[in-house]
C-alpha positions in Angstrom: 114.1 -101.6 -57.9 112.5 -103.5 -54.9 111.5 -107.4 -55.9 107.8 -106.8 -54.7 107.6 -104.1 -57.5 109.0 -105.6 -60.2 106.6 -108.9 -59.8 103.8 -106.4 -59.7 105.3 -104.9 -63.6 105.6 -108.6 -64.2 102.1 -109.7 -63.6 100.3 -106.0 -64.5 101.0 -104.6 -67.8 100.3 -100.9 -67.6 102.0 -97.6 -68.6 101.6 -96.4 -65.4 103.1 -99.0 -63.3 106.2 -99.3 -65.7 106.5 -95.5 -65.8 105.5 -94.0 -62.7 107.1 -96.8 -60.4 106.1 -97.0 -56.5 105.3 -93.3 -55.8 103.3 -93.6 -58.9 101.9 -89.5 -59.3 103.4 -86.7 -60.9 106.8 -85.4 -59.4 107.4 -89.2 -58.2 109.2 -88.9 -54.8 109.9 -85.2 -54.6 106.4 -84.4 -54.8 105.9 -86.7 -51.7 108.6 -85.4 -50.3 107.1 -81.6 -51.1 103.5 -82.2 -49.1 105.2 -83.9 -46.2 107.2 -81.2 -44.9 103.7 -79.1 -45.3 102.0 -82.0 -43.6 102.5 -81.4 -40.1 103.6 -84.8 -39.6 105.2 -86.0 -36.1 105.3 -89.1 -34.1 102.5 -91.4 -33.4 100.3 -88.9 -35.3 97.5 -91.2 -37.8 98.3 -90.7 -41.1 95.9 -92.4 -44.0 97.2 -93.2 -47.4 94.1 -93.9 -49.8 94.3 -95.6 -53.0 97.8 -96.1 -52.5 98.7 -98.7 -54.8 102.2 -99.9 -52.6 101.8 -97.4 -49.9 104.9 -95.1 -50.7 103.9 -92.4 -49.1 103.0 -94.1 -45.9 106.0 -96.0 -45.8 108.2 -93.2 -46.3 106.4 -91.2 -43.2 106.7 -94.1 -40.9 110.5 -94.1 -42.0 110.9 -90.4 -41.2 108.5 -89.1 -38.7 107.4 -92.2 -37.0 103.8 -91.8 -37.6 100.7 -94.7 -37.0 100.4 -95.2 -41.2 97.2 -97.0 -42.7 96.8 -97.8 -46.0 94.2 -99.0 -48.3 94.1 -99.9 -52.0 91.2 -101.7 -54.2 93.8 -104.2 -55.3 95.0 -106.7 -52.7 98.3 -107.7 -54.7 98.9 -104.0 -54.2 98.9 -104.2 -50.8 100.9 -107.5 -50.3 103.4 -106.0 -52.1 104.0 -102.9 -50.0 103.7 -104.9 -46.7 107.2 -106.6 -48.5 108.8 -103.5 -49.3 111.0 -101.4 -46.9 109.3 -99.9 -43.0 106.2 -101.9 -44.9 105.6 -104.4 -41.9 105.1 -100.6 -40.2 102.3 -100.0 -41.8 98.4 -100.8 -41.0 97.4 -102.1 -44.5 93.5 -102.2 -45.4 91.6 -103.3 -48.7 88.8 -101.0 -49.3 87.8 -98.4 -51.7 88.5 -95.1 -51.0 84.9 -94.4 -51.9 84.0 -96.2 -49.0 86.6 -96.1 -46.2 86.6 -98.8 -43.0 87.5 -96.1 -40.4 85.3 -94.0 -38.0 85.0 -90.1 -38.5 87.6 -88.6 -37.4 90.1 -91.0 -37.2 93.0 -89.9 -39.0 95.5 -86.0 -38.2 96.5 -86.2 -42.0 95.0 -87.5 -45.1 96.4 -88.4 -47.9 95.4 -89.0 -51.3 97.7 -88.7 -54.3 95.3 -90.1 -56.9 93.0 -87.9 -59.5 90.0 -89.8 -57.2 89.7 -87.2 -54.2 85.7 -87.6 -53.1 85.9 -85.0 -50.7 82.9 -86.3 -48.5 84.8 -89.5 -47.6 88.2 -88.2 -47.0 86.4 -85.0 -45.2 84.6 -87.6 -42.7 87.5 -89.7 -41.8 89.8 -87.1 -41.0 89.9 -85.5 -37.6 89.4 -81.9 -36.5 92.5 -79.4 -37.0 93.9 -82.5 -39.6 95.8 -81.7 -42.5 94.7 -82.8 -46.1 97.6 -83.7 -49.0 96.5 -84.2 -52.6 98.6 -85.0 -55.6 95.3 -84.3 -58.2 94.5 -83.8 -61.6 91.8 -80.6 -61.8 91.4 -78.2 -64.7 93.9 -75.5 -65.8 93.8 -71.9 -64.2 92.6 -70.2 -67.3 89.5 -72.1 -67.1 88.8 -71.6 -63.9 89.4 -75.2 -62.7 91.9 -75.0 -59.8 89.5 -72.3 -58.1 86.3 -74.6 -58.6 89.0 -77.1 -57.2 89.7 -75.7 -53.8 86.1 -74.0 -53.2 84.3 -77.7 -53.4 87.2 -78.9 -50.5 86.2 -75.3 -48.7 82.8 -76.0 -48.9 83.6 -79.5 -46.9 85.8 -77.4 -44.4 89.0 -77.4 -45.6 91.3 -74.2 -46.1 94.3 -74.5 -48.8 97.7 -73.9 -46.9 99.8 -74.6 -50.3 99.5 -75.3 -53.3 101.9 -76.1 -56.2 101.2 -76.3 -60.0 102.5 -79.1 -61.8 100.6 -78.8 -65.1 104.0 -78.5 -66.8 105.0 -81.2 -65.3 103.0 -83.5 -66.0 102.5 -82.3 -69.9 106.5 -83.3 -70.4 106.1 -86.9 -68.6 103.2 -88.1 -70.6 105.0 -86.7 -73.6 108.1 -88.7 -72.7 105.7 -91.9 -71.6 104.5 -91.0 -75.4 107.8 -91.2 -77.0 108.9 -93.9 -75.3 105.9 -96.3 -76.3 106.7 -95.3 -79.6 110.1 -96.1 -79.6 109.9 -99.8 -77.7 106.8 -100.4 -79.6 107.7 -104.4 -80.1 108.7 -104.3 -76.2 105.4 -102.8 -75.2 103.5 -105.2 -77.8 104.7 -107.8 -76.2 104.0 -106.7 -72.7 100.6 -105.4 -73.5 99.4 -107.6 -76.4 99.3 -105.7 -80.3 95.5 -104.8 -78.4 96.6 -103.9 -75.2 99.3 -101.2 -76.6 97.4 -99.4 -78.8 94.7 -99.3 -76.3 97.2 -97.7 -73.5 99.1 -95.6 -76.5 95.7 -94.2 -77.3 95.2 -93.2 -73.4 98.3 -91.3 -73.2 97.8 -89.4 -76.4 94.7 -88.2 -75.0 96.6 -87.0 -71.5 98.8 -85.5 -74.0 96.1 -83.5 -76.0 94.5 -83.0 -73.1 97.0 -81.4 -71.4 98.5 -79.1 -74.4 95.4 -78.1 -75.0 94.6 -76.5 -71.1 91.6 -79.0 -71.5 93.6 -80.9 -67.7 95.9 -79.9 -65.4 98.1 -81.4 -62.4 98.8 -80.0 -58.8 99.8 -80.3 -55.4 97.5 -78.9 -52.6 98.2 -78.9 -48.8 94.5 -77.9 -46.7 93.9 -77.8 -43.5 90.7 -78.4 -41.9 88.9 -75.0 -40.8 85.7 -76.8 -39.1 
């Protein structure tokens, strides 16, 4: 594990830091790996990582398709620590929220956001005409309609869906096994967290759990490009 991400586990308690690790979304690097070879990635291309917590994803397509990668996070200490991790001193780093981006319309051939916060209006105005759009996102299950509701709100701001993967499954067995194992290390995780601090993040995961058995939430992965 890189030294950069294991001060950030030191100095921020959370589930999903500990669990997720730096490409911290469902499906971890294979997921990443999944949208970027539906990305239409090349050389010198922009690419924008929002909320990217270390900037994995942008790091790892400067690494292997030499692309111009920004970055931006909330959380400084985020950022600092992906700057020190590897092809990080590659990458344009920026601290913003991805409410509320620092970057003219238009600016950026491929968007990125692998975060359950997706607003479309602010990702839809930064990216450029004929860009591509990658999303790692929670949304509601199938049955209820959800993923449909999902993709006609990113149509609606000019986007078409090239691919799309469900990962619902997925993601119902890794907060079962996050689950488990908070259980089992409780006294670690007490610890870590505080008696307070674990319940209060054991109680969060139950309620992904229930959430997802129950078809309540889903996970996917959705590749658009933009049609306007």
């Amino acid at each position: 594990m890189p030294a950069p991400l294991e001060a950030l586990i030191a100095d921020y308690p959370a589930w999903w830091i500990d669990f997720l690790g730096e490409h911290n979304h469902v499906g971890g690097s294979d997921t990443t790996a999944w949208l970027m070879e539906r990305a239409q990635l090349e050389a010198g291309v922009r690419m924008l990582d929002c909320g990217a917590f270390v900037g994995a994803a942008a790091r790892t397509a400067v690494r292997r398709y030499g692309v111009e990668a920004f970055a931006n996070d909330i959380n400084t200490d985020f950022l600092r620590a992906g700057r020190a991790m590897a092809d990080g001193a590659s990458v344009h780093w920026f601290t913003a929220d991805t409410r509320r981006l620092p970057f003219r319309d238009g600016t950026f051939a491929s968007v990125w956001c692998l975060d359950s916060d997706t607003p479309p209006r602010e990702l839809s105005r930064v990216a450029a005409a004929r860009a591509t759009l990658c999303l790692c996102s929670e949304v509601p299950v199938d049955g209820r309609g959800g993923v449909e509701a999902f993709i006609e709100e990113w149509a609606a701001s000019g986007w078409s869906l090239t691919a799309h993967r469900q990962l619902s499954n997925d993601a119902t067995q890794l907060w079962r096994r996050v689950e488990a194992e908070l259980v089992r290390r409780r006294p670690h995780f007490e610890e870590r967290y505080s008696k307070r601090g674990y319940l209060a993040q054991l109680d969060l995961i139950a309620s992904m759990v229930r959430a997802y058995e129950t078809g309540e939430q889903g996970h996917g992965l959705f590749v658009f490009a933009r049609s306007l």
